[in-house]
N, C-alpha and C positions, 0 to 999 in steps of 0.2 A: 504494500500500500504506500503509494507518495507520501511523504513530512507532511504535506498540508493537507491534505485530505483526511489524516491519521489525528494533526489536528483539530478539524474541525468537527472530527465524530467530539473530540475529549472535550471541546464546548461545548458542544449539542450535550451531551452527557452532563456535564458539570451545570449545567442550565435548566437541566430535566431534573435533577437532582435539588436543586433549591427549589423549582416549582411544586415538588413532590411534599417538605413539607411546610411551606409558606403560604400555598393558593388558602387552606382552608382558614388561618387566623386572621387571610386580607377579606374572605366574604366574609367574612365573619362581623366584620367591622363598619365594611364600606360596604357600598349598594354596589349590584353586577356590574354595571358600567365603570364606577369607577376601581372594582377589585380588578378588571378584566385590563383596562387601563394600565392598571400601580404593576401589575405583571407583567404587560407587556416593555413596560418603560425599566423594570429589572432585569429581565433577558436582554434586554438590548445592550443595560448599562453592564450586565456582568459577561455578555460579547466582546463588548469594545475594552474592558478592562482586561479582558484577558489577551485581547493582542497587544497591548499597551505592554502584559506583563512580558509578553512570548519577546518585546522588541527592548525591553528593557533586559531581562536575561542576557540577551547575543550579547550587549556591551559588556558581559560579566562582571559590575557594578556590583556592590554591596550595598543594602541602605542603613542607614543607623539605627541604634538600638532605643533611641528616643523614641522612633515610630511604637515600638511595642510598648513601651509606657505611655504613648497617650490614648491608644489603644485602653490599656490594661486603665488609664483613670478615668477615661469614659466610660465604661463597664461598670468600674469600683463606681459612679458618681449616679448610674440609673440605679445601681445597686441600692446606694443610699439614700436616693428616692423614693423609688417603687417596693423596696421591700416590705418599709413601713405599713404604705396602703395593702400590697398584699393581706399583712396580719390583720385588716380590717374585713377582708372576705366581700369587697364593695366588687369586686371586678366580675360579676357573674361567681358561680361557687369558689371559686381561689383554687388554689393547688395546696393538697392533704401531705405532700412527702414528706416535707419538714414534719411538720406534726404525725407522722407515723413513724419516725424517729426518734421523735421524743416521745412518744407513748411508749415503744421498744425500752428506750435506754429508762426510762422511768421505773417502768416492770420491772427489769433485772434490779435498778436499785435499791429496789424493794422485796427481792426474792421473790419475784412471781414470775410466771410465766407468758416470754413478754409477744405471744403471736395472739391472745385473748382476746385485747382489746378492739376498737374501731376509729376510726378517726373520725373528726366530725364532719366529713362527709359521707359518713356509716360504712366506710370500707377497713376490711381488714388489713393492717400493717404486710408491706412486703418485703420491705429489705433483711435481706440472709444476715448473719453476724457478724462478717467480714466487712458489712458497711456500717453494722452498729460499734462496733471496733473503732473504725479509723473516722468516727461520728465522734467518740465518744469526748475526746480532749477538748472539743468546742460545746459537747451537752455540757461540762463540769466548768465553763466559763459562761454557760445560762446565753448560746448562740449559737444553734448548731448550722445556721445558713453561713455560719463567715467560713464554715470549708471550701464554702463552693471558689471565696477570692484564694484561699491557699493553691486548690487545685486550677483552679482558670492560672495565674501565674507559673506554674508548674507544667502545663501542657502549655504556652507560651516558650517555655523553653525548649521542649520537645519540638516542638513547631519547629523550632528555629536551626534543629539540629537533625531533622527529617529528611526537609529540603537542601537541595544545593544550594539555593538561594531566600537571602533572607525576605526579599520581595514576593516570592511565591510565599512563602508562610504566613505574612501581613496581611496579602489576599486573602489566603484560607480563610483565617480571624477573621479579619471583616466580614465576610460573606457570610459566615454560617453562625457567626458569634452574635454580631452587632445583627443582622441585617435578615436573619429565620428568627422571624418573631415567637415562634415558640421555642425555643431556645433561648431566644433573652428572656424568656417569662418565666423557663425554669431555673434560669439564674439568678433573676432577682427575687423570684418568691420563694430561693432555699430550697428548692427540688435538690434533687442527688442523682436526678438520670442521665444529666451528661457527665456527673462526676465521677461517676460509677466509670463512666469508660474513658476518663482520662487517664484515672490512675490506672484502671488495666492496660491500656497503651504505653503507657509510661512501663509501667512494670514488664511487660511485652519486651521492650524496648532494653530496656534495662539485662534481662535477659539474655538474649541473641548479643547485647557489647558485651556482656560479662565472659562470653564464649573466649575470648581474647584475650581475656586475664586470668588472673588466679583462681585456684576452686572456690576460695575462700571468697571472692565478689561472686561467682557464681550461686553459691549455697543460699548467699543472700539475699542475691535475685530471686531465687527460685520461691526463697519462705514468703518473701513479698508478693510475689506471682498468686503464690496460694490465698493468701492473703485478700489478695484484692478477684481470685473468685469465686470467694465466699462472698458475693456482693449479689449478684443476682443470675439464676441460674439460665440463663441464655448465654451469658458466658462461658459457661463451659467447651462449646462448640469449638472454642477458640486454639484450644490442645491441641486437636487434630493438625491443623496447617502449624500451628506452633511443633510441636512434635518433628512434622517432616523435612522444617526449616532446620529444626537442632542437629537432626540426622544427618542431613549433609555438610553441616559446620563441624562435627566434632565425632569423636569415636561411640558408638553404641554404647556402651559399659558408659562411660560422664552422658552421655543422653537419658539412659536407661536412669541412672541415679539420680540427676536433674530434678524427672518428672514426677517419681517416688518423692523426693523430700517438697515439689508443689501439693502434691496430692493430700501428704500425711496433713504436711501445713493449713492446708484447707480443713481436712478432715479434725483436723487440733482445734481451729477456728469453731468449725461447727456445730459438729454431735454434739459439745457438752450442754450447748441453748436446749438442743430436745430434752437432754436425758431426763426421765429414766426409759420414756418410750419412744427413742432415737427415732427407730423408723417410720412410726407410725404419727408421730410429730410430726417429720420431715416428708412424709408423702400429704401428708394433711395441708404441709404449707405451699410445698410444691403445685398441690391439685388445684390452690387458689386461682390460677389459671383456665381451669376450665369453664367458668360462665362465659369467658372469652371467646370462647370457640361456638356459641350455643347458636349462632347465624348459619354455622355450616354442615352441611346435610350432615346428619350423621352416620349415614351409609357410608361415608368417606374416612370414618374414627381419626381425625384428626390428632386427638390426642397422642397417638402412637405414630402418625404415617406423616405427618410434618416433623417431629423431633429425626423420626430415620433417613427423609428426604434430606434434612440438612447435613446430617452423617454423612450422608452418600456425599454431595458438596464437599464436605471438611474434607473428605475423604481424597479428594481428588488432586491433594494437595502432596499427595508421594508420588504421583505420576509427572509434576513438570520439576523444574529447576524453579528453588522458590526462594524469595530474597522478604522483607519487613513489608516493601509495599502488597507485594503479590499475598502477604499473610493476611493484610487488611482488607484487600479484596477478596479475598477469600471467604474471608466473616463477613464482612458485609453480604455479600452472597445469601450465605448461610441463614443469618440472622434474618435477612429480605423475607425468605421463605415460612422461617417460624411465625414472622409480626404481621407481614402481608395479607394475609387468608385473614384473619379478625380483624383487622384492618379495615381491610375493604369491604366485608361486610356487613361490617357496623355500619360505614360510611350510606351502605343501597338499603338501610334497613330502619335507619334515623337518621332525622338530622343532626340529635342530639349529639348523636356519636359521630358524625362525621369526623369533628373534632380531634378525633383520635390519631390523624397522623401525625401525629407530633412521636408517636412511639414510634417511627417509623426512623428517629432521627440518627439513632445508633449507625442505622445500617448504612446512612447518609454519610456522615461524617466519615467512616470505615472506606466508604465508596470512594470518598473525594480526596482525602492520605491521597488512594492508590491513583485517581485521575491527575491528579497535580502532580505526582512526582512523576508520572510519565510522560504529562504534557510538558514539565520541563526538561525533562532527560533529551527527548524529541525538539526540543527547542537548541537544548547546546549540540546536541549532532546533525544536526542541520546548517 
């Protein structure tokens, strides 16, 4: 396929990719006319910005690091904003994560059992213990939304070290940070869903360098890897192209031992929140997922034949040559297929739900890693 043709799919992609999940929080807001409008005048503008990025690249320029702090204080300053009014529940229902994180880390504090409760949007608590864990040092300073600036700065820095250029990374930010409205709204009302895959990214990350040093960085990555997924169980998916990737970086026996001390890690993080009825806790919290599926025929048993389809996906990551991008794309893939199916049909079945592709975001952000680094790699080989 020509440079430029190769590029202009990875537009069309990266384009299709914000429309995916921004279209429903602009109808949301605005009347047809003008959502149809506000989207067409963003495809346009994140066209022309990305050949602006593809021309700025070839000079192999660097841009300064001051871009990413005014970034990162614009962010911090909606934060400081909008979080407030969040906790007022003025914005249509609000968003429950935050507060089903402090229902969680409240329970344990109290020696209960912390998957009981409801949030006061009557849903039950999701996050696994691995988020209530690295929640907790900001519940014990009476804040648990200021993780979210620890981690947005933190995946800033990753950004920055992803990319060959610092320009493509700024892009990324902007577009999917500032500029998917549902994304700033789970940041500034204390959500944890993009956190949740920052620091798996990072830890990701963090892993595959550690290959290159000592066992002693690698052990470390690996406990943190488990660590962060213990956060929410669509992560797991993640192992598989992770897995395939370590395989061809390093000897099977340090592969083999790796994933064993991710696992246990995990497995350390977790069971003890069940105990004393591990499994049947853990299948009870897991199954919270199932009203989820309740749009799609059940002739189809979703619950079993989307978790194996994404298998199949992860899977397919011992068949090519596989590098961090190719990982990401990989899970985004994967995860497409888990979030997809209830997704959409929520979306043909309410309006109420349509709203719901905002969970769609994971798979977005996974997508766009792997479409920017290749629209840049294709940019200096050209």
């Amino acid at each position: 396929m020509y440079p430029t043709a190769h590029r202009f799919i990875l537009i069309l992609s990266i384009c299709a990719a914000w429309v995916l999940i921004s279209w429903a929080s602009v109808f949301k807001y605005l009347s047809h006319g003008k959502a149809a409008l506000t989207m067409v005048l963003g495809v346009v503008a994140i066209a022309l910005g990305m050949h602006w990025l593809d021309r700025f690249n070839q000079r192999d320029r660097q841009i300064g690091v001051g871009w990413f702090v005014l970034l990162f204080l614009i962010l911090t300053a909606a934060f400081a904003v909008l979080y407030p009014i969040s906790l007022k529940h003025t914005l249509n229902a609000g968003s429950d994560r935050e507060d089903a994180l402090r229902l969680e880390l409240s329970a344990i504090l109290h020696h209960q059992y912390p998957y009981d409760a409801h949030t006061f949007l009557g849903n039950p608590p999701t996050p696994l213990p691995g988020a209530l864990l690295l929640a907790a040092p900001f519940f014990a300073f009476g804040h648990i939304a200021w993780q979210n600036l620890l981690w947005f700065a933190l995946f800033f820095i990753f950004t920055v070290h992803f990319f060959r250029h610092r320009a493509t990374a700024l892009f990324f930010l902007v577009l999917f940070l500032l500029f998917v409205p549902a994304d700033l709204f789970d940041f500034t009302s204390g959500g944890d869903y993009l956190t949740n895959f920052f620091y798996l990214a990072i830890a990701v990350a963090l892993l595959i360098r550690s290959l290159d040093l000592k066992s002693e960085a690698s052990f470390l990555a690996a406990l943190f890897l488990g660590l962060t997924l213990s956060s929410r169980i669509i992560y797991a998916i993640v192992l598989l192209p992770l897995l395939a990737l370590t395989l061809q970086r390093t000897s099977r026996s340090r592969a083999l031992a790796l994933f064993i001390v991710v696992l246990l890690a995990a497995s350390a993080v977790t069971f003890p929140i069940f105990t004393p009825h591990v499994f049947t806790h853990l299948s009870q919290q897991l199954g919270q997922s199932s009203p989820k599926l309740r749009y799609i025929p059940s002739a189809l048993h979703p619950g079993w034949t989307l978790p194996l389809l994404a298998i199949v996906v992860g899977g397919t990551a011992f068949f090519i040559r596989m590098n961090l991008p190719r990982l990401f794309l990989i899970f985004s893939i994967a995860s497409f297929v888990l979030l997809a199916p209830f997704v959409i049909t929520f979306a043909l079945h309410s309006e109420k739900l349509r709203y719901n592709f905002a969970y769609l975001s994971v798979s977005v952000l996974a997508f766009s890693l792997w479409a920017f680094s290749h629209y840049e790699s294709h940019s200096v080989d050209s």
